[in-house]
N, C-alpha and C positions, 0 to 999 in steps of 0.2 A: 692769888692771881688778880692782875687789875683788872677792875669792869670795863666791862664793853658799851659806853653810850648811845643809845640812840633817838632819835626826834622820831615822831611818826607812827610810833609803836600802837597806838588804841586804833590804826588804821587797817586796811585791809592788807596792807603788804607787811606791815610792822608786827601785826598779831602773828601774820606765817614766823617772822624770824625769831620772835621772842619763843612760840612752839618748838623750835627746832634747835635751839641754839643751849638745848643739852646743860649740862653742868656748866657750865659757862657765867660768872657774875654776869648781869649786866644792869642798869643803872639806867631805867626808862622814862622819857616825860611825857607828863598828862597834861590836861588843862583841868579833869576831874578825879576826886579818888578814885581811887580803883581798891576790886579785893584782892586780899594778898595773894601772893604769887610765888614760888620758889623757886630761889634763884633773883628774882628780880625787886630792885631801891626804886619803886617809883618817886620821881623828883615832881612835886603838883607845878606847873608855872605855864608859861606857851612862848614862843618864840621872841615875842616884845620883852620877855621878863629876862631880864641880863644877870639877874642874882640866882633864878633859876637854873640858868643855863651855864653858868660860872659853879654849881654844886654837881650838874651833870656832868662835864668836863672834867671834874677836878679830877685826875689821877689816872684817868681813864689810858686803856691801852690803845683805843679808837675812836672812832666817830659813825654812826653809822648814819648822815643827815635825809633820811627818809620822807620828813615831813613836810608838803608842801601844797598847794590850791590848783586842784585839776577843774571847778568850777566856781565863777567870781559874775557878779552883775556888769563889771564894768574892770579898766584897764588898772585902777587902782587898789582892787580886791588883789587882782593876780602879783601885782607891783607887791605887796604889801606880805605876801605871802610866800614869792618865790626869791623875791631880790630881796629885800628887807629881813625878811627873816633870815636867810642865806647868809646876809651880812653878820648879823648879832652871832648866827652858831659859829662863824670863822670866826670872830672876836674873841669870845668863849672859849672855842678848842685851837688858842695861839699857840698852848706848850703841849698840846697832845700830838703824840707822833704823826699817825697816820688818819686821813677824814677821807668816807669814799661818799662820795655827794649820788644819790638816788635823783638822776632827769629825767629827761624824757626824750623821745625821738623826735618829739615837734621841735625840740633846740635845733635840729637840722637843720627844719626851715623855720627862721624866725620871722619873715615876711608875712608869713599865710593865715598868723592868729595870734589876736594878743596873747594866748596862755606860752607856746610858744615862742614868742619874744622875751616875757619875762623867763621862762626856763633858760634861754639862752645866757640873758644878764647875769642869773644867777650862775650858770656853766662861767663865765668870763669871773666872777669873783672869786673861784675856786681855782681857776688856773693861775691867778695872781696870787697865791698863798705860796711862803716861803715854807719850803720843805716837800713832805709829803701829801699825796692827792695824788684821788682817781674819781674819775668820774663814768657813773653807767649810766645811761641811755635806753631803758629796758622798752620795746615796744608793746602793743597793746595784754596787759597782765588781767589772766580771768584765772578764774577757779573760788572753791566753797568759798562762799559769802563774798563774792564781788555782786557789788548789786549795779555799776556801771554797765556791765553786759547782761544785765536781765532783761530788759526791755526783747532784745534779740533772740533767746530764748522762749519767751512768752509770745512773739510772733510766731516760732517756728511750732509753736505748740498747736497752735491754730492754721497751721498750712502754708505759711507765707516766711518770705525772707527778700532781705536788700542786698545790693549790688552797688552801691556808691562809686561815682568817678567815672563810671565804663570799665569797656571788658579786657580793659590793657592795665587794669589798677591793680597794686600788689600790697601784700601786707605781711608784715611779720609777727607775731604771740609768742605768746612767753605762759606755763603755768604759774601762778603765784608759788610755787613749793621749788621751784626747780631756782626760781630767783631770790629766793629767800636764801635757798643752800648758799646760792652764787654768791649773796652779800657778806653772810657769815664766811667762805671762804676767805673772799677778799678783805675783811677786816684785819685779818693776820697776813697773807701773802698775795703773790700776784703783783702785775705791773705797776709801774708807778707814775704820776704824771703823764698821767695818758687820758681817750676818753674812749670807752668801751661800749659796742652796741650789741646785745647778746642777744640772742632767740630762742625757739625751741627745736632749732636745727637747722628745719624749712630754708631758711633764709641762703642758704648753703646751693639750694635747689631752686631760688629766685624767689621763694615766700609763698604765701598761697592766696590762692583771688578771695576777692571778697564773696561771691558768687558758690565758690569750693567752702569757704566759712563757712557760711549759712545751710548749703548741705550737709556738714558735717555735724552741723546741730542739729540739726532736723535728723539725721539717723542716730546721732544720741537720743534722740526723747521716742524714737520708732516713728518719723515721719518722715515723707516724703514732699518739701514746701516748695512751692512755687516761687524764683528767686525774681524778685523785678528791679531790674537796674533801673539807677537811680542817677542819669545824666548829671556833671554840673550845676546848669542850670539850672534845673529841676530842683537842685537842692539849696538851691542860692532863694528860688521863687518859696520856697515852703520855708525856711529860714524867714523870709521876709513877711513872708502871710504870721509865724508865729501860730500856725494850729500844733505843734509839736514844741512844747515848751523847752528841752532840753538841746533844740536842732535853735542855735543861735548862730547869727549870719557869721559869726568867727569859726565855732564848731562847722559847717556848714562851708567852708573854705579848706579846714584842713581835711576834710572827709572826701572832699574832689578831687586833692594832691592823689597823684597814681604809684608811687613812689612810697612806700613807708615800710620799706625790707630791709633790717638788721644788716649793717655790712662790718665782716668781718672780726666781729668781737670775740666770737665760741672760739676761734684759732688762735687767740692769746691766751685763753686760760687753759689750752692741753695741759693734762697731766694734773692741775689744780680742779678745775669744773667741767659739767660738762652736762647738760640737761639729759633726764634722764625720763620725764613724760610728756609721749606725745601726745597729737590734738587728738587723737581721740581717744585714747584711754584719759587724757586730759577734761573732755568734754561729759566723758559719762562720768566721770569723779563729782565734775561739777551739777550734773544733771541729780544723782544723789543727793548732794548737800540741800540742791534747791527743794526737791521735794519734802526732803525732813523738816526744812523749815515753811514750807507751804507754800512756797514764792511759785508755786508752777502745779 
């Protein structure tokens, strides 16, 4: 059977698919060794390396382009990562059948953040690929070992939770398990030349507040936090003050956008996917992990 490719793999969402992805070859890239694995050809290289990525590709049955800079200092970390790299993997997988490019929902709005605008550029180079391509879109992705939504967790541990944008703001989740399946699905079937924005159902129901979030963590861990919206500008001012190192005035723009609900992706893959945990058997999954590893 030819291997299955993928970039991204030593990541949080690429560990899930490689777990899952069963007897299946597949032909993974590092930047470091890794210990062996079964079932899986780690190729050592990173996205700048085009001999790398030219051994990943070779023969492969797909692409799975996972890999990509969700945090950069500046506008050409993200360039560099999202577009650039994006480039080199389409050059590499020219003769492989099918490449399903892993975005994000900030490609929606490319205006509101440079991480975002590069997601976008990279979206436009994979639609400009002769043949086959898909591209997904997956909204905020938590579960064991995402350490991006611990900060939020470790708040709600101590009583307290945020509400960003106001109380008309929405958002869509996804578990890391349920999007993993979705990727290995789509590696073999499913639509084509298209761009897909999946959820964990919600989205179907308008998504859920941020405000409903942070409750919902909070009765994962057995609390009850106190949520405090978190205007706009309020978030634009603390961005700018810099006492919260990770809240940068670009983070800090797309976090006031009210808008960030999955539209219509789960109804193209009837029959193919279809998420199967919600947020809160989702949240106490992740609330486990966290503890084993002491993060809470």
């Amino acid at each position: 059977m030819p291997p299955l490719a993928i970039t991204g793999a030593t990541g949080f969402v690429g560990r899930r698919v490689l777990a899952l992805a069963g007897a299946r070859p597949v032909r993974a890239l590092t930047r470091r060794p890794q210990p062996p694995q079964p079932g899986v050809e780690w190729v050592l290289g990173d996205l700048n390396d085009r001999h790398a990525l030219a051994r990943l590709c070779d023969g492969a049955a797909a692409v799975l382009h996972i890999a990509g800079v969700v945090n950069a200092p500046d506008a050409a970390g993200f360039h560099a990562g999202n577009v650039t790299g994006t480039a080199n993997v389409l050059a590499a997988a020219a003769a492989v059948p099918r490449i399903v490019h892993v975005s994000s929902l900030a490609a929606r709005e490319p205006g509101l953040s440079i991480y975002g605008a590069s997601k976008a550029a990279g979206d436009r180079q994979v639609q400009a690929r002769d043949g086959d391509w898909l591209i997904v879109r997956p909204p905020g992705v938590y579960g064991p070992g995402d350490a991006e939504m611990r900060d939020l967790f470790a708040l709600a541990r101590f009583g307290l939770g945020v509400a960003p944008g106001g109380p008309a703001a929405r958002i869509s989740l996804i578990h890391v398990n349920d999007l993993a399946r979705a990727l290995l699905a789509l590696a073999d079937a499913g639509p084509s030349r298209t761009v897909l924005e999946i959820d964990d159902g919600a989205g179907a129901q308008g998504g859920h507040s941020h405000a409903g979030f942070a409750r919902a963590i909070g009765r994962a861990l057995g609390r009850r936090p106190l949520v405090l919206p978190i205007p706009g500008g309020l978030l634009t001012a603390l961005a700018a003050s810099r006492l919260i190192p990770k809240l940068t005035p670009d983070r800090a723009r797309y976090l006031a956008h009210p808008d960030w609900v999955a539209r219509g992706g789960n109804d193209h893959l009837a029959g193919l996917w279809q998420p199967q945990i919600d947020l809160a058997a989702g949240l106490a999954d992740t609330v486990r992990d966290y503890r084993a590893r002491g993060w809470l």
